[in-house]
Phi, psi and omega in degrees: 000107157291153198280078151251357178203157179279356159335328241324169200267121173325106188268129158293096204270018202308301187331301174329291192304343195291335203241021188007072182068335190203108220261151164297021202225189151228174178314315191263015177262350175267300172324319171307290173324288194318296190283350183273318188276314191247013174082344163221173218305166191221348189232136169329160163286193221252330203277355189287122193220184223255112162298311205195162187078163171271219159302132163257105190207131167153157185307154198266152174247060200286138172232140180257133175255168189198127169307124169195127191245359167263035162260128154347081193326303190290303198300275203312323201295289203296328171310305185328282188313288225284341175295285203294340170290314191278033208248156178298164172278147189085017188271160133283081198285098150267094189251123170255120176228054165082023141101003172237113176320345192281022174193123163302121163297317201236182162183211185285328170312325185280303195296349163263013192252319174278346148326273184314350153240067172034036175272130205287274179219223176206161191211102212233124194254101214150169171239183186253196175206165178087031196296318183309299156005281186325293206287268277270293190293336163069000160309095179350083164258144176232067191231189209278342184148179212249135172222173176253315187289115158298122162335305183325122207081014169216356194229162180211156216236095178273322166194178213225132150090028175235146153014297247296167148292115182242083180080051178080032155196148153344090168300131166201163172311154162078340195277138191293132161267138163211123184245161200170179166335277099042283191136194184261133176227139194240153169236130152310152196272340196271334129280052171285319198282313192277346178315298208311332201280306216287333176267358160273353166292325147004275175277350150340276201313336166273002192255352181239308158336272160013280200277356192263355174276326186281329185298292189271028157040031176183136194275000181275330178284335177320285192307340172255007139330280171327305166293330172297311192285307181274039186053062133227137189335100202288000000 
């Protein structure tokens, strides 16, 4: 959808609603699912990092920024603001902006204007401002690092809610973001459901794995321990 109008597109949270904010999962037990169903790659690059806020989980909202240094501070803002009022509350606000750091996208304003409407964070392949604001305010933000300088006036907001590549993978409306500690991981909306079941069996499994790796000082024994304990065939 191009940004011409103020619409935004109804987004399906069922996914959403499956992992209420704060998923029984991690970042990287949704990448692991994600790419064993669909065969590519599923988590954001290294560079992507966690600012401010815990976990972040809920359907992606994406807006594409483009360099124009003749755009309207006021125009491109306000295009900004009316995304974030219409977006559902639990939404994941994703801005991709060519991948360049020399200007903040977001700051304390947005992050407290998407607080106040419930909105799960933001996952910004770019950077933010304000950090002390953020940790203050406590919103999830996730982006490439910190700047002092705004986009505003350099950037213009070309669309809301399309496709795009975000710190090296595939974005699309509605596909679950989920972030932690770990980094950014995307589940596709068209496998959102069986991702979600397949990453928490995941950390079950690592979560019964584990102590038994600390016990028998050997991952071979862990596992047919593990198997044993679940009826199943070493």
């Amino acid at each position: 959808m191009r940004c011409t109008g103020w619409m935004i597109i109804a987004l399906a949270l069922s996914p959403g609603h499956l992992l209420a904010q704060r998923p029984a999962f991690s970042s990287s037990d949704a990448a692991d699912a994600a790419e064993r169903l669909t065969k590519a790659r599923a988590h954001m690059d290294g560079a992507m990092q966690r600012l401010s806020g815990s976990t972040v989980a809920g359907p992606a909202v994406t807006m594409r920024l483009v360099r124009d240094d003749g755009a309207s501070l006021t125009v491109e803002g306000l295009k900004a603001i009316q995304m974030l009022e219409q977006s559902p509350p639990g939404s994941v606000i994703v801005a991709c902006s060519d991948a360049n750091a020399d200007f903040a996208v977001f700051g304390p304003t947005f992050a407290t204007l998407a607080k106040a409407r419930g909105l799960a964070g933001f996952v910004v392949d770019g950077a933010m401002r304000g950090l002390s604001d953020l940790r203050r305010i406590g919103v999830p933000v996730f982006a490439r690092g910190v700047v002092p300088g705004s986009a505003g006036g350099h950037y213009r907001l070309d669309a809301v809610n399309v496709p795009m590549s975000c710190a090296g993978v595939d974005v699309s409306p509605g596909d679950i973001v989920v972030g932690d500690e770990d980094g950014v991981a995307v589940i596709p909306k068209a496998v959102a459901n069986d991702a979600i079941a397949r990453a928490r069996a995941l950390r079950d499994e690592k979560e019964a794995m584990l102590p038994l790796i600390a016990r028998y000082k050997s991952y071979t024994k862990a596992v047919e321990e593990y198997r044993r304990r679940a009826g199943k065939p070493n």
